[in-house]
C-alpha positions as CSV (number, residue, x, y, z in Angstrom):
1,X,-14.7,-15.9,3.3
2,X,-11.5,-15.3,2.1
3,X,-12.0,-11.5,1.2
4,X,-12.8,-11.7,4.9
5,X,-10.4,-12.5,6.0
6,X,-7.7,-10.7,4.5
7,X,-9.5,-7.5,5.4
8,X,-8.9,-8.4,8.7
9,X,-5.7,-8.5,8.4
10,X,-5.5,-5.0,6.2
11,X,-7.2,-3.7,9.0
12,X,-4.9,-4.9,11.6
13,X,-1.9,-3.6,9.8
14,X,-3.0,0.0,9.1
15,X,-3.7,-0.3,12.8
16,X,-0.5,-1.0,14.1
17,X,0.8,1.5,11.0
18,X,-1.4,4.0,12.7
19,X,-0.2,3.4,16.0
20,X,3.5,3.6,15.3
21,X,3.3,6.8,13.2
22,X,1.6,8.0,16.6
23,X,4.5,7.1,19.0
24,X,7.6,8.2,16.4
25,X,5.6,11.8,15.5
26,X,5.8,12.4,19.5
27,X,9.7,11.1,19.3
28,X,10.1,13.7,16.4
29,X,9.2,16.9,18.9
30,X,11.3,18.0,20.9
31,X,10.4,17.1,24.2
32,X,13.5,17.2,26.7
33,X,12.9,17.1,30.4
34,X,13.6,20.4,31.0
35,X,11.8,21.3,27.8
36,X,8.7,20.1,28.7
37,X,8.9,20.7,33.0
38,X,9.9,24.6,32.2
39,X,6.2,25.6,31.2
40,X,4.3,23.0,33.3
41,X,3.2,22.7,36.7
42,X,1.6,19.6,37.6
43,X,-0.8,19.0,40.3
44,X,-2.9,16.2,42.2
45,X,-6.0,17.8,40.7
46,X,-4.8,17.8,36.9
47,X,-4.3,14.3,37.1
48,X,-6.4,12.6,39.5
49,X,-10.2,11.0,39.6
50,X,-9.3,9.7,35.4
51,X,-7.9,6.5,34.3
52,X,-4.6,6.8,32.2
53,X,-3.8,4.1,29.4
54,X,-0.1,3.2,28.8
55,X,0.1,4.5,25.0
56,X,4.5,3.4,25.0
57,X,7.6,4.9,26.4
58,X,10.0,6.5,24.5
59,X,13.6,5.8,24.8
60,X,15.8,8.5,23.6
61,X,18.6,5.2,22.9
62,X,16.3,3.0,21.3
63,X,15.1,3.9,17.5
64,X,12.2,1.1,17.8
65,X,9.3,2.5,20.2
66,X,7.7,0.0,22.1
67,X,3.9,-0.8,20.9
68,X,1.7,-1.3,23.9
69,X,0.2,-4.5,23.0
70,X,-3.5,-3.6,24.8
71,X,-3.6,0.2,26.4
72,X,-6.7,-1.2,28.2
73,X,-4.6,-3.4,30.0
74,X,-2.1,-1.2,31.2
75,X,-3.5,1.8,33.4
76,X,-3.0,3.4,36.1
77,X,-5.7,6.0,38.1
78,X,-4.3,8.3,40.4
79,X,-6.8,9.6,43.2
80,X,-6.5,13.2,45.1
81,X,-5.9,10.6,48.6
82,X,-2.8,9.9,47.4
83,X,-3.0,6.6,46.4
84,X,-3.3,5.5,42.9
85,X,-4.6,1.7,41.3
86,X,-3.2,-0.1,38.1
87,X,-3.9,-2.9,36.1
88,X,-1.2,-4.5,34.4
89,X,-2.6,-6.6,32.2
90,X,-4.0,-10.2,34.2
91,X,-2.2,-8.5,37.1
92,X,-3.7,-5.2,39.5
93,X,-2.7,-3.3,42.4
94,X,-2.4,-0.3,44.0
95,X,-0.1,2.0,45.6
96,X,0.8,5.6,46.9
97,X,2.6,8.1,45.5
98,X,3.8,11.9,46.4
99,X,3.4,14.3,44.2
100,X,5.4,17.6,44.6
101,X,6.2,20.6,42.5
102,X,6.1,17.9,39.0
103,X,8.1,15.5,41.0
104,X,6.7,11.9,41.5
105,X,7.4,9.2,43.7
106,X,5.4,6.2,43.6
107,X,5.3,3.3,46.1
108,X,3.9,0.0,45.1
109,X,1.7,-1.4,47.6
110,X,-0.4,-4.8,47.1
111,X,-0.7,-6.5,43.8
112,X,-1.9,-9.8,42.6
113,X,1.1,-11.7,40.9
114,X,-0.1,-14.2,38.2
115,X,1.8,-15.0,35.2
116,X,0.3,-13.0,32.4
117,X,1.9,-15.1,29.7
118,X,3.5,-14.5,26.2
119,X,3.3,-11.3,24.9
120,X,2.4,-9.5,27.8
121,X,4.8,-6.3,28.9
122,X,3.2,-6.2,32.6
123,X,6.9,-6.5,33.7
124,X,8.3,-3.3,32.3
125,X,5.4,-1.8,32.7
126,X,5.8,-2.0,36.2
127,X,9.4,-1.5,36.3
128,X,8.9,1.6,34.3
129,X,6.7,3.0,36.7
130,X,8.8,2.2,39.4
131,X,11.2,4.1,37.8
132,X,8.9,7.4,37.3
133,X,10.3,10.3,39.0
134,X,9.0,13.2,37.0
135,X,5.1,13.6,35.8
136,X,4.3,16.1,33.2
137,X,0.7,16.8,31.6
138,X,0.7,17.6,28.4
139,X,-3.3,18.8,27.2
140,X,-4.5,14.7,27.1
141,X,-1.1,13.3,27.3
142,X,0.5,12.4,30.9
143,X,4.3,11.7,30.8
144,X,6.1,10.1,33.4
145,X,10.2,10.8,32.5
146,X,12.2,7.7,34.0
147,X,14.4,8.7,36.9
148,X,18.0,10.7,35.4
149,X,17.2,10.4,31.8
150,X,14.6,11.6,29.0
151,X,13.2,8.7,29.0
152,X,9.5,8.7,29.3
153,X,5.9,6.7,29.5
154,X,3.2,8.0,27.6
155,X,-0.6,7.9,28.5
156,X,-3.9,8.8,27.0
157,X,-6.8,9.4,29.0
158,X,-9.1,5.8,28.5
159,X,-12.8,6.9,27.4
């Protein structure tokens, strides 16, 4: 029982180890803005009809990335109508957006609003995407750079 339970918590660490050394190897390229939207051209079709999981953001100030918590809980879906859904954790909605030439503009549209509760991050997520003016797709990585800065959210495709 007790062997049990610390390889649990082994397991949990080499987890978070793994997911960190994941979000600082991206931070160690060198993926500007201009950098990355020079050899890219995203459209509606590269992205749409798949569901994106919210893998961090990196900050170019901050020398901690954040850890998603749950990826699960943080997507967002982007259809070829325009319109795109996203669950933020307890909370989901849904949207439009425009999509021009790389640019992105997305407007929030309905949402439920319950209180998620400690530990969530439903609140930057959506104030991050708020924020999104750039999208950029990367093989299996989308990145949406925050309006006037490198700044940037990172997803995975969810399988």
């Amino acid at each position: 029982m007790i062997f049990a339970g610390k390889l649990i918590r082994i397991l949990i660490v080499l987890t978070m180890v793994t997911i960190a050394i994941s979000v600082s190897a991206c931070m160690e390229k060198d993926l500007s803005r201009e950098n990355d939207f020079e050899d890219m051209v995203t459209n509606v079709e590269s992205i749409s009809n798949v569901t994106w999981e919210w893998a961090g953001i990196i900050e170019v100030d901050v020398k901690e990335p954040l850890v998603v918590p749950d990826p699960k809980k943080y997507t967002i879906k982007f259809m070829e109508n325009s319109t795109y859904y996203i669950v933020a954790d307890c909370n989901t909605g849904s949207g439009t957006y425009v999509l021009d030439n790389g640019s992105i503009k997305l407007t929030p549209g309905p949402m439920t609003l319950m209180a998620c509760g400690e530990g969530s991050v439903d609140d930057k997520y959506l104030a991050y995407l708020e924020n999104a003016d750039l999208v950029v797709l990367e093989g299996e990585q989308l990145k949406l750079y925050q309006k006037d800065s490198d700044d940037r959210m990172l997803f995975s495709l969810q399988y």
